[in-house]
PANU-846606 format. One line per 4 residues: number of its first residue (from 0); their letters; for each residue x, y, z of N, C-alpha, C, CB. Coordinates in steps of 0.2 Angstrom, whole numbers, plus 5000, padded with zeros to 4 digits. Glycine has a CB too. Layout:
# PANU-846606
NUM	a	X:Y:Z:X:Y:Z:X:Y:Z:X:Y:Z | ...
END
This chain:
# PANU-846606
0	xxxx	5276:4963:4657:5277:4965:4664:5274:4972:4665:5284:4965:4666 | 5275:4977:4661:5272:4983:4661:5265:4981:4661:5273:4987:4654 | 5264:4979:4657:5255:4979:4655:5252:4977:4660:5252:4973:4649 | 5254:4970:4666:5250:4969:4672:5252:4973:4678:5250:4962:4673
4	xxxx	5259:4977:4678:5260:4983:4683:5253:4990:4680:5269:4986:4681 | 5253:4988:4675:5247:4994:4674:5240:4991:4675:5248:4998:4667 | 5240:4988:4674:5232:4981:4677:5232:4983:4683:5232:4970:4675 | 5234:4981:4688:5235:4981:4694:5235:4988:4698:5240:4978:4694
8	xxxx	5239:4993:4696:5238:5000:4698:5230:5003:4695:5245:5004:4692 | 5228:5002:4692:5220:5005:4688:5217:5001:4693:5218:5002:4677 | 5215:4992:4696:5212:4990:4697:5213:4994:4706:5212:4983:4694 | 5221:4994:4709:5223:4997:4717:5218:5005:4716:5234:4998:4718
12	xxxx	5219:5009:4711:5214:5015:4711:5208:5015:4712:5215:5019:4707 | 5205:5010:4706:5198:5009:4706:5196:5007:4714:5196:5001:4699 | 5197:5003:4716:5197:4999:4725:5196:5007:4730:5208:4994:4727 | 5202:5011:4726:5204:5016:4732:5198:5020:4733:5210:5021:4732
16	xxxx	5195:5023:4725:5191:5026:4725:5183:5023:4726:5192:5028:4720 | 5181:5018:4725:5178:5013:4727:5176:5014:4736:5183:5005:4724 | 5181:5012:4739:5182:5011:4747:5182:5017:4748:5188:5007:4751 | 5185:5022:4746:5181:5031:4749:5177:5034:4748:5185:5036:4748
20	xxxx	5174:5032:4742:5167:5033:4739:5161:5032:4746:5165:5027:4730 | 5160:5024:4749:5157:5022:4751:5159:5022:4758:5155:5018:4748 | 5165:5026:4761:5166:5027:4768:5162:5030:4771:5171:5029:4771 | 5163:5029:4780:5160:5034:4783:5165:5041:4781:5160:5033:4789
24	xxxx	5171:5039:4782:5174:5048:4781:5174:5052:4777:5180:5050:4781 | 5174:5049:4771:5169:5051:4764:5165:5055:4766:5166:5046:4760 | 5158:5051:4769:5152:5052:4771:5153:5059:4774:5150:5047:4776 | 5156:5058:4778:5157:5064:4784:5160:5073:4779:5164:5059:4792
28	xxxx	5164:5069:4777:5168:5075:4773:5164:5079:4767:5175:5072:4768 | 5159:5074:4763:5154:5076:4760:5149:5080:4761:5153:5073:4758 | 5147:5077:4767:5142:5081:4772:5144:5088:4772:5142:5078:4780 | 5147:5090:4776:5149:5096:4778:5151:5099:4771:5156:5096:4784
32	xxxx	5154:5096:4765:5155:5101:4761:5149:5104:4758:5158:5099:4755 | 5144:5099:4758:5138:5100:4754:5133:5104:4760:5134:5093:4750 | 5135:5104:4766:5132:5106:4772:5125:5103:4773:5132:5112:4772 | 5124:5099:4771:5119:5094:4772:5120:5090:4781:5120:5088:4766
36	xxxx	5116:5091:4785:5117:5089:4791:5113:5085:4791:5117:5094:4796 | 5110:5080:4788:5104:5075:4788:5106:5068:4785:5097:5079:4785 | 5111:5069:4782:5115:5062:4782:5114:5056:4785:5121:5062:4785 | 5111:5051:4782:5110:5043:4788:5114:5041:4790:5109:5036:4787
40	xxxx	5124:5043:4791:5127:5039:4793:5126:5044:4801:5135:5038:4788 | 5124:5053:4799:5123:5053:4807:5116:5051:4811:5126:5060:4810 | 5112:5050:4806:5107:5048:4807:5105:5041:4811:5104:5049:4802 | 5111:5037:4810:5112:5030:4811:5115:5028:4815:5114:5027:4806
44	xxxx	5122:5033:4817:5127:5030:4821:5126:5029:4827:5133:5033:4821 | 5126:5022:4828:5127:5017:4832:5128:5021:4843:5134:5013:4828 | 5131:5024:4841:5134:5028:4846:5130:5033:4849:5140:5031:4844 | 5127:5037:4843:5122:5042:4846:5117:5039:4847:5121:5047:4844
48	xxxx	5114:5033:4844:5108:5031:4847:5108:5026:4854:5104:5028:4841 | 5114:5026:4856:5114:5022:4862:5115:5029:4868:5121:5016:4862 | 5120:5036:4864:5118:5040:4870:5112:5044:4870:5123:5044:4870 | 5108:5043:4865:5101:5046:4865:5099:5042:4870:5096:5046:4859
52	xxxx	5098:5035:4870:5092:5032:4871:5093:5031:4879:5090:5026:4867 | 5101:5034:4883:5103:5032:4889:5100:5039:4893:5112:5031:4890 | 5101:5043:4887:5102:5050:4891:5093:5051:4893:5106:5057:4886 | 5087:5049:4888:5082:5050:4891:5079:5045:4897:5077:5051:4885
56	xxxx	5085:5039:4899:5084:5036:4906:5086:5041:4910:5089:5030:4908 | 5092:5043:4910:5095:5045:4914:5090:5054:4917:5104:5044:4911 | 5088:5055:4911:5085:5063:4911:5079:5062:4916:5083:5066:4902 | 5075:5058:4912:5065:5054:4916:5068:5053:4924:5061:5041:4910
60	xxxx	5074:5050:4926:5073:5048:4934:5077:5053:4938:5077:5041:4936 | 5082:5058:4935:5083:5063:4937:5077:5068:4938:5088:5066:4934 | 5071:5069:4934:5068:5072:4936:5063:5067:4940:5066:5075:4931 | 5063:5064:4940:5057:5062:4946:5061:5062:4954:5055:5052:4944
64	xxxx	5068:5061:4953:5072:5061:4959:5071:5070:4961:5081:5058:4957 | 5073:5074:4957:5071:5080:4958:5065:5083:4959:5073:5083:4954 | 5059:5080:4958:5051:5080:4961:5054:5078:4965:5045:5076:4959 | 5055:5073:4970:5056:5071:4977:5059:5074:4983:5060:5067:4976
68	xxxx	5064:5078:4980:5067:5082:4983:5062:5091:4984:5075:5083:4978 | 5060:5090:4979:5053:5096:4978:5049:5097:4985:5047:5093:4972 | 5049:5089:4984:5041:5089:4989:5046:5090:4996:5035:5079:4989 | 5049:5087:4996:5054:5088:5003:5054:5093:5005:5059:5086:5005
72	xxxx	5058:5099:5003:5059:5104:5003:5052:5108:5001:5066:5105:5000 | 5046:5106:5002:5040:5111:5002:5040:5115:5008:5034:5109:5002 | 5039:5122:5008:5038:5126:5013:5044:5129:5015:5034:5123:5018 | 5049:5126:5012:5056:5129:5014:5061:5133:5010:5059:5124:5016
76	xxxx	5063:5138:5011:5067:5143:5006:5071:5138:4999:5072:5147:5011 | 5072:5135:5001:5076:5129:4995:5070:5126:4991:5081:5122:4998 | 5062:5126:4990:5060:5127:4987:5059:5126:4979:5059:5130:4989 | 5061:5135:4980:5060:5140:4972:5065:5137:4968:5061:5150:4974
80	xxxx	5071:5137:4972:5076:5133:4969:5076:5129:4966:5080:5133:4970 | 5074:5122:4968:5073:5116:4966:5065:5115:4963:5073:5112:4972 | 5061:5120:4960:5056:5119:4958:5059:5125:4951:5050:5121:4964 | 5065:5127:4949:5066:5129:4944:5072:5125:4940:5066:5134:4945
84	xxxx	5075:5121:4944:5078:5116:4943:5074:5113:4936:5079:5112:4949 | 5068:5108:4943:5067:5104:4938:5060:5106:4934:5067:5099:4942 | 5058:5113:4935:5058:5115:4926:5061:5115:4920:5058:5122:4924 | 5067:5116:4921:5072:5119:4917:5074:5110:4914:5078:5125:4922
88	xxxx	5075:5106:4919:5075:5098:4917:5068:5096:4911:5075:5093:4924 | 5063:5098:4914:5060:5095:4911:5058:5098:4904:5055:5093:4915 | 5059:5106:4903:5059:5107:4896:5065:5106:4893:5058:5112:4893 | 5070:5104:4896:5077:5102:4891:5074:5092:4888:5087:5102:4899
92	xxxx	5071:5090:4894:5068:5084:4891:5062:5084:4883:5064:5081:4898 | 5058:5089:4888:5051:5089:4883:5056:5090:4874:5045:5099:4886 | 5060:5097:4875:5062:5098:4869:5066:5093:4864:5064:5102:4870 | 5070:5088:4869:5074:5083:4863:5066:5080:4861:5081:5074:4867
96	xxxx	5062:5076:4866:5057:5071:4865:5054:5074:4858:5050:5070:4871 | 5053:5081:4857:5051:5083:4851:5055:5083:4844:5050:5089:4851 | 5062:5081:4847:5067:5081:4840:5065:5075:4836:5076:5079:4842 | 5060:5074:4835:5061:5067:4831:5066:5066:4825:5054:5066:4827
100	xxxx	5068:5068:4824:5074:5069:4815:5082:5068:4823:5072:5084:4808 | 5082:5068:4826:5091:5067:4829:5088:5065:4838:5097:5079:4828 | 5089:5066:4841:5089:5062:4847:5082:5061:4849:5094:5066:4853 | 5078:5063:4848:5070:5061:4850:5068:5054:4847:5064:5066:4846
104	xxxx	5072:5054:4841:5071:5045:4841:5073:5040:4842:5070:5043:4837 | 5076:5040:4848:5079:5037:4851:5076:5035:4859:5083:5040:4851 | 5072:5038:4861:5066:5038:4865:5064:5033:4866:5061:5040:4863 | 5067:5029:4872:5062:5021:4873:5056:5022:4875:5065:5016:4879
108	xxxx	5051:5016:4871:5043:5017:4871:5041:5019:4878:5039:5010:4870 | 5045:5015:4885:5042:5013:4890:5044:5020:4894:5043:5006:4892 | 5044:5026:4889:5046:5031:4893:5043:5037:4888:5055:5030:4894 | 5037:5041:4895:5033:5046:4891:5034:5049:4885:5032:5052:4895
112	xxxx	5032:5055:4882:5034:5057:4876:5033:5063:4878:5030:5054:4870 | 5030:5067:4884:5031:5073:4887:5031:5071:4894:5024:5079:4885 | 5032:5077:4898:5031:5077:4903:5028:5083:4906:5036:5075:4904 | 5023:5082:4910:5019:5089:4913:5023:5092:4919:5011:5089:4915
116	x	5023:5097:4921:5026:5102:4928:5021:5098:4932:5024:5112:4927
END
């Protein structure tokens, strides 16, 4: 009876170590000790590549909506303002599109890879 309480205990550790060896929280715990920020599990997660790839929709039509408003307000003091606006949008864009290694690659095709002033 001993003998298979102790079979059982060795094989429940082996399991434990096994399953935390190959977690993500593992993952995640080891990262930061070793301080390695280039990990696949964050390179991979599911989550940030769905908010990458929303946010450069959502970024590309805010700046085109913000051109729009540009042109409207030509000649008019609200202008300058809205014409640094959407500078300031479009190198916050230009610069993920460059992240290739973390949210740049996430980039849907059908959407530029720069964008000019």
């Amino acid at each position: 009876m001993k003998k298979a309480l102790l079979i059982i205990a060795i094989i429940a550790v082996f399991a434990a170590v096994v399953y935390l060896t190959y977690s993500v929280t593992f993952a995640k715990w080891h990262a930061r000790r070793i301080n390695d920020i280039s990990q696949e599990y964050r390179i991979q997660d599911a989550g940030k590549r769905i908010a990458g790839y929303e946010w450069f929709y959502a970024q590309y039509h805010e700046i085109e909506a913000t051109r729009v408003k540009a042109d409207l307000a030509k000649g008019t003091f609200e202008e300058t303002g809205i014409r640094q606006v959407l500078a300031s949008m479009i190198a916050e864009y230009n610069a993920k599109a460059d992240s290739i290694k973390t949210v740049g690659q996430w980039r849907a095709s059908d959407l530029p890879d720069h964008i000019n002033y």
